[in-house]
C-alpha positions in Angstrom: -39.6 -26.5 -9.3 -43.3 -25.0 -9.7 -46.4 -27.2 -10.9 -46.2 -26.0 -13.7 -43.3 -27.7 -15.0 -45.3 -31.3 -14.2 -45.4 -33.3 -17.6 -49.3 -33.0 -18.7 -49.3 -36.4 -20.5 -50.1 -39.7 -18.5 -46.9 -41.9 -18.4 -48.1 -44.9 -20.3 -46.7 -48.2 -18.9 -48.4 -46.5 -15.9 -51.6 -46.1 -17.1 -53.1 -48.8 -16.3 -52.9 -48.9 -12.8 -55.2 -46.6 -10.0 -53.9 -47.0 -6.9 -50.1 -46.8 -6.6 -47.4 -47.4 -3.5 -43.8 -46.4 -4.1 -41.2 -47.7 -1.5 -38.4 -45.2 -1.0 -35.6 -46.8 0.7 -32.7 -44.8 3.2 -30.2 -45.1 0.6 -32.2 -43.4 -2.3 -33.3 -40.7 0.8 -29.8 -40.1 2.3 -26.3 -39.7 0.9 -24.7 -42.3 2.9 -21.4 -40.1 2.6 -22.3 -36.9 3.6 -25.6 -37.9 5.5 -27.7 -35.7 3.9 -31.2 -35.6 2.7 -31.0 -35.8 -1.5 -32.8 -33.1 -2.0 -33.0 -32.6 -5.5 -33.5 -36.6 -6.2 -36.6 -36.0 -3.8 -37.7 -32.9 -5.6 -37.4 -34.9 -8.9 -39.8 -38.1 -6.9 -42.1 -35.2 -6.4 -42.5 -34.1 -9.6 -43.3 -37.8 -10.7 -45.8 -38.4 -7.9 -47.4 -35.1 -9.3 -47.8 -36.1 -12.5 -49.3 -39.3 -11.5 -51.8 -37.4 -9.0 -52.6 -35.0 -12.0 -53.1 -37.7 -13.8 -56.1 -39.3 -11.2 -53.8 -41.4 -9.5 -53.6 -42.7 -6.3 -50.5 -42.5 -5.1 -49.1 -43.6 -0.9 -45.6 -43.6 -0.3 -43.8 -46.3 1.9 -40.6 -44.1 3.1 -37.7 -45.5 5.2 -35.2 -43.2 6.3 -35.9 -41.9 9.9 -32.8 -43.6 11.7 -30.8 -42.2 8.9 -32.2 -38.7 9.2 -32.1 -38.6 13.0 -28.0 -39.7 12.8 -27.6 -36.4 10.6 -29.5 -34.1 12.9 -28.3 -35.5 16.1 -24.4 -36.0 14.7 -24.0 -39.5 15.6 -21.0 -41.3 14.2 -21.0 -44.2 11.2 -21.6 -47.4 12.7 -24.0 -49.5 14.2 -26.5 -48.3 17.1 -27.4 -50.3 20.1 -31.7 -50.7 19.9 -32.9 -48.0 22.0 -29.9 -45.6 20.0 -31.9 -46.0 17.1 -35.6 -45.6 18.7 -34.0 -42.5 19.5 -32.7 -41.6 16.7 -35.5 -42.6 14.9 -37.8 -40.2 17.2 -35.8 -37.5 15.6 -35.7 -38.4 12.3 -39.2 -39.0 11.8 -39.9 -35.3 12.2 -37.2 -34.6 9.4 -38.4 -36.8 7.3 -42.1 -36.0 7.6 -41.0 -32.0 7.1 -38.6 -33.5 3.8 -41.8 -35.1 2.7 -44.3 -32.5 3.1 -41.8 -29.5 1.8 -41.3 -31.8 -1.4 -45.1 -32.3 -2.4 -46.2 -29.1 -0.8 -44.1 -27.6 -3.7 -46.6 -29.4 -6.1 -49.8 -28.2 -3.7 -49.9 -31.8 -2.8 -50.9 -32.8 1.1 -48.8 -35.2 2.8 -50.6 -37.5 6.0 -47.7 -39.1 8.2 -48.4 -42.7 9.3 -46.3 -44.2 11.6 -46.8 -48.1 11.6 -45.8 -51.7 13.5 -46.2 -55.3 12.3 -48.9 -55.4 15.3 -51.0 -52.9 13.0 -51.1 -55.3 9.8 -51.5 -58.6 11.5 -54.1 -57.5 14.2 -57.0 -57.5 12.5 -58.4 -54.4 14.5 -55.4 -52.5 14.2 -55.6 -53.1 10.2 -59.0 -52.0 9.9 -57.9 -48.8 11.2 -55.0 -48.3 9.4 -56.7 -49.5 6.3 -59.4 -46.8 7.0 -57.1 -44.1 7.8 -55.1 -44.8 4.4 -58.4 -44.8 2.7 -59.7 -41.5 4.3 -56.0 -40.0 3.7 -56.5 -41.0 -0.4 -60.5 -39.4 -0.4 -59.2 -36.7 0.9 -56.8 -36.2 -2.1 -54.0 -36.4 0.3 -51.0 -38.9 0.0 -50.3 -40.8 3.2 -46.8 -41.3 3.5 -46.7 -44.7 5.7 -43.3 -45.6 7.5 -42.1 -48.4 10.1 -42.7 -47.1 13.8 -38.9 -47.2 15.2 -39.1 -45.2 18.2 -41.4 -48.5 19.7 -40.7 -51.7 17.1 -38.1 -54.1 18.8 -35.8 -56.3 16.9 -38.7 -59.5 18.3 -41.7 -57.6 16.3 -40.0 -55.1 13.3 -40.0 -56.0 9.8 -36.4 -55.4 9.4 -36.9 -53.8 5.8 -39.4 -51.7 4.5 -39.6 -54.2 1.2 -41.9 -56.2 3.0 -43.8 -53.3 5.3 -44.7 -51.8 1.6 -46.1 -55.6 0.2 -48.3 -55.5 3.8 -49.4 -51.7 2.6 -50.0 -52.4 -0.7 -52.9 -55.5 0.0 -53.7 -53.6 2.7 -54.5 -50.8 0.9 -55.7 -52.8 -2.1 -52.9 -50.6 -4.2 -53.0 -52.5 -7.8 -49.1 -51.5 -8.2 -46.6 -51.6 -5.8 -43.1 -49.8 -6.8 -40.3 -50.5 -5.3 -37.6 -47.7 -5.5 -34.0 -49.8 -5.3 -30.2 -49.6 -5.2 -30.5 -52.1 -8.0 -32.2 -52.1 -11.1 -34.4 -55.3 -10.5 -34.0 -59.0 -10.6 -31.0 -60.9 -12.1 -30.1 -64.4 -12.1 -27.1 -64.0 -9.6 -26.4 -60.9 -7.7 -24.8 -59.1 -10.3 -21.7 -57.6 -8.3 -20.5 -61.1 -7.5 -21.5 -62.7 -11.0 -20.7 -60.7 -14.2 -22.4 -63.4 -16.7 -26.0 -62.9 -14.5 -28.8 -62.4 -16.8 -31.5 -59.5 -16.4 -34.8 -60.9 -15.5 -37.7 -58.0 -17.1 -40.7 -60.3 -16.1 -41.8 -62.7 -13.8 -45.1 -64.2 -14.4 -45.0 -66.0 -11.1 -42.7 -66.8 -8.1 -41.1 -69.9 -8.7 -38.4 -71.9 -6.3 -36.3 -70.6 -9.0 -36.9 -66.9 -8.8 -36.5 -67.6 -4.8 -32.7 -69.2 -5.3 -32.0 -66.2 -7.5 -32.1 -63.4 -4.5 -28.8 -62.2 -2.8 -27.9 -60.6 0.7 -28.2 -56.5 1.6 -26.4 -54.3 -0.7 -25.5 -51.0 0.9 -24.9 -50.0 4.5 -27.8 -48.1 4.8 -30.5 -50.5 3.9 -31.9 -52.9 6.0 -33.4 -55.2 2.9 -31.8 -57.2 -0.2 -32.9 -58.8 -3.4 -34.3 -61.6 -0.8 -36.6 -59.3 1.3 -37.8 -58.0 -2.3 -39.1 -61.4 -3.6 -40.6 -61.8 0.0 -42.3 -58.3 -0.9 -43.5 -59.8 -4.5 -44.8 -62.8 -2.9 -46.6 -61.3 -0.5 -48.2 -58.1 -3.2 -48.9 -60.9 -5.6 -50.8 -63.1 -3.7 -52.9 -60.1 -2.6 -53.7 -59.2 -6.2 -51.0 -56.5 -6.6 -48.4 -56.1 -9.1 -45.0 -55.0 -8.4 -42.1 -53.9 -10.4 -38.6 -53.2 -8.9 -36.5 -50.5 -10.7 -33.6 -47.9 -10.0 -34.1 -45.6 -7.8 -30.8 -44.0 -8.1 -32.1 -42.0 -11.4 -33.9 -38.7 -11.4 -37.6 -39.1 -12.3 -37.5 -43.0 -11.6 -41.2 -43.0 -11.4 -41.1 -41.3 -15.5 -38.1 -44.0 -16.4 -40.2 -46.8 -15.3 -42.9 -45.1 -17.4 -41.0 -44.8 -19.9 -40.2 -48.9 -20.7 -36.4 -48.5 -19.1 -34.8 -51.3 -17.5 -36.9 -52.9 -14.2 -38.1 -56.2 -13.4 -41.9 -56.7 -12.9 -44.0 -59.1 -10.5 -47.7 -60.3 -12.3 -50.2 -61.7 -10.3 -53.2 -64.1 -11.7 -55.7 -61.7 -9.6 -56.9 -58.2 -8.2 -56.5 -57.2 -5.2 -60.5 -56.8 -5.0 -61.2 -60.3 -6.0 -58.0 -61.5 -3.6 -59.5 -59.7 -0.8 -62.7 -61.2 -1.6 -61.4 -64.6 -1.9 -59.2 -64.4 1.7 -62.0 -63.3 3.8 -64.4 -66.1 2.0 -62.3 -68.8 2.6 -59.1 -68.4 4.9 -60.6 -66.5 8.1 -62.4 -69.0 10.4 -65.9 -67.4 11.0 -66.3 -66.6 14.9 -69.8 -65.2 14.7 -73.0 -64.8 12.5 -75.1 -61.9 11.4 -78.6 -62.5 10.9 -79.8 -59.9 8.1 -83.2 -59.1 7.0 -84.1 -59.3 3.4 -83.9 -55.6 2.6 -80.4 -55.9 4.0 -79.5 -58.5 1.6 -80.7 -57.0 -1.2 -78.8 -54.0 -0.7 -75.4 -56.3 0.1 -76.6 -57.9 -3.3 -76.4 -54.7 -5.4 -73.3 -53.6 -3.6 -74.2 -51.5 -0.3 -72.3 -52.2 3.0 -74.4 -54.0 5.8 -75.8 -51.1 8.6 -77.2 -51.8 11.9 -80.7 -51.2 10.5 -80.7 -54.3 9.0 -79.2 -56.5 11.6 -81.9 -59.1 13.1 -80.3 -61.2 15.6 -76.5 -61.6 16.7 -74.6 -65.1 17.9 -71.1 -65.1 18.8 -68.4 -64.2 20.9 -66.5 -62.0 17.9 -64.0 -58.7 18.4 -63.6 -55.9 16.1 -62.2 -57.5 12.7 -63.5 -60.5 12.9 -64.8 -62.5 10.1 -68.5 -63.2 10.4 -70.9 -65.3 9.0 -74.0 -63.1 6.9 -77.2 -65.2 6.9 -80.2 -64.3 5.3 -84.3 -64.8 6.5 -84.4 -68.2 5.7 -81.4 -68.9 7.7 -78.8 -69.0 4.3 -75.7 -67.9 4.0 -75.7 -64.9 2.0 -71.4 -64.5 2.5 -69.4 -63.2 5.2 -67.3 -59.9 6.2 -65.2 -58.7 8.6 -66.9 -57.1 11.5 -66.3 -53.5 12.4 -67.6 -53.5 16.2 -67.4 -56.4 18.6 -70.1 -59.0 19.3 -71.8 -56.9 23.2 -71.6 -53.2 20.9 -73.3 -55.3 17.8 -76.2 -56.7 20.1 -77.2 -53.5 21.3 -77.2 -51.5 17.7 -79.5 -54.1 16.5 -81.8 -52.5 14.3 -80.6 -48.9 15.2 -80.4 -46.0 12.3 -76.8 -44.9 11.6 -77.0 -41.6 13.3 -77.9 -43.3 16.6 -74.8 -45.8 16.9 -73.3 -42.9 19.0 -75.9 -42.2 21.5 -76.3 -46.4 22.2 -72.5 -47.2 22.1 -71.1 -43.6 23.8 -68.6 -43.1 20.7 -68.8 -41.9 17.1 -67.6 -45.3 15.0 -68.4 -46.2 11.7 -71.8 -46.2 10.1 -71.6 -49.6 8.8 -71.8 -52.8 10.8 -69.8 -54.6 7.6 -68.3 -52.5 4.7 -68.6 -53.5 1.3 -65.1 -53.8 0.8 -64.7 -56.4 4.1 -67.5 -58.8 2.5 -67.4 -61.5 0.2 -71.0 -62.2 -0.9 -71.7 -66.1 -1.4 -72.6 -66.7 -5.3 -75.7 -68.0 -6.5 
């Protein structure tokens, strides 16, 4: 398959949306009875994620798939692994399936970034500020980061279990407006259709109900660790950070161009964006544990959009780490909104009014040029 055989038009219930994650499962990845990679379904992804690229997309994939892998190229035997025999296995299998990855876009002179994650890195505040920055980096450079669970070192006390829920963390971390995920099933019924013939299709949800909850069912193949349940935990958690999501087959060729194309798949709305969710979590849910007094040159530039840099830093109180939410406060004392803090409260005293390009030389390492990005602040109104 060359680039050249990548469909020129944009898909068009696509269109609408920027930034896109697509969950592959292990099942989609792997045939379960031979327990090998499904190469030409992957080659087919491919070609979707290269149309959407082409298009301006975008696009980070959440892939599972590693343990699976590493039982191929090790030849381990169906059944289940003790903990550590899947680390291992996993250690393997990442390689594979970062090569599988890389091979399949590389065809479509796409660059693939490997990211290798733990639910420490999306509910540590520092952690997710680097991941979140990486991701972002990853996606300026035109490249698309292809995120998966970290096996070799999760535990069964600290993994997510599924890769459902690891793609809804991705997704608002990212601040993705569309999260996809790739299934075994073709989206959301009433009852789990292989127990209840007369289940209806659900094709929209406008909002997670206790009713949409009662409607999920257990794991449905032997190879994935999530279920219909795991995937409404998924939509509640991309909705409430401003992200749609649609779950569709992923058993088709071309699944992204099918969901394109209007066929069969359920999807999640959400009443927000996952700008103005951001803006609204750091405002109001993070207690502040520190404030950042600004001079008036700094807050007009926060004001017409420009992150907050040492320069215009006046005065420091707190006892804050890396990630923290902060209190902004203007001359006269006022709050002018708050942020998330990207250097603890002893490195932020001593780059008090410093120009960017001498953080280094006062702090004895390269970080980031700005004390609060734009995208970590949520300016008060008024």
């Amino acid at each position: 398959m060359t680039t050249a055989a990548v469909r020129k038009t944009e898909p068009s219930l696509l269109a609408p949306y920027q930034r896109v994650v697509v969950k592959v499962g292990s099942s989609l990845l792997v045939d379960g009875s031979k327990g090998e990679l499904r190469a030409a379904w992957l080659e087919a992804l491919a070609q979707d994620l290269a149309t959407l690229t082409r298009a301006g997309k975008e696009i980070i994939v959440v892939s599972s798939g590693a343990i699976a892998m590493g039982r191929t190229v090790l030849g381990l035997p169906k059944g289940t692994l003790k903990l550590e025999e899947s680390q291992a296995a996993a250690a393997v299998g990442q390689i594979a399936l970062a090569r599988a990855w890389a091979d399949a876009l590389g065809r479509h002179d796409i660059t693939t970034g490997q990211i290798l994650v733990t639910l420490g890195d999306t509910e540590e505040r520092q952690r997710y500020l680097n991941a979140r920055a990486t991701i972002a980096r990853l996606l300026e450079w035109k490249a698309v980061p292809v995120v998966n669970e970290n096996d070799t070192v999760a535990t069964t006390e600290i993994r997510y279990g599924d890769n459902d829920r690891l793609a809804a963390r991705v997704a608002t971390m990212a601040a993705a407006d569309l999260l996809v995920l790739l299934s075994d099933v073709d989206g959301l019924y009433s009852a789990p259709p292989h127990l209840d013939p007369a289940a209806e299709f659900i094709a929209d949800v406008p909002r997670i109900t206790a009713e949409i909850e009662q409607m999920a069912g257990g794991a449905a193949s032997e190879l994935s660790r999530g279920g219909m349940q795991t995937k409404i935990e998924a939509a509640k958690i991309a909705t409430a950070g401003g992200t749609v999501m649609v779950i569709a087959d992923g058993r088709v060729m071309n699944p992204l161009q099918s969901i394109a194309d209007g066929k069969r798949c359920t999807w999640f709305r959400t009443g927000s964006n996952p700008v103005s969710a951001r803006k609204s979590w750091i405002a109001g849910a993070l207690e502040p544990k520190g404030v950042l007094h600004v001079d008036a040159g700094a807050v007009r530039a926060m004001q017409s959009g420009k992150s907050l840099l040492p320069a215009g830093v006046t005065r420091v109180e707190g006892g804050f780490e890396r990630g923290d939410a902060v209190v902004l406060r203007g001359p006269d004392g006022g709050e002018v909104g708050r942020g998330l803090v990207g250097y603890d409260a002893t490195e932020a005293v001593a780059m008090i009014g410093l120009s960017s390009k001498d953080i280094p030389a006062v702090i004895g390492y390269a970080g980031r040029a700005e004390i609060v990005h734009r995208d970590d602040m949520a300016l008060a109104s008024g």
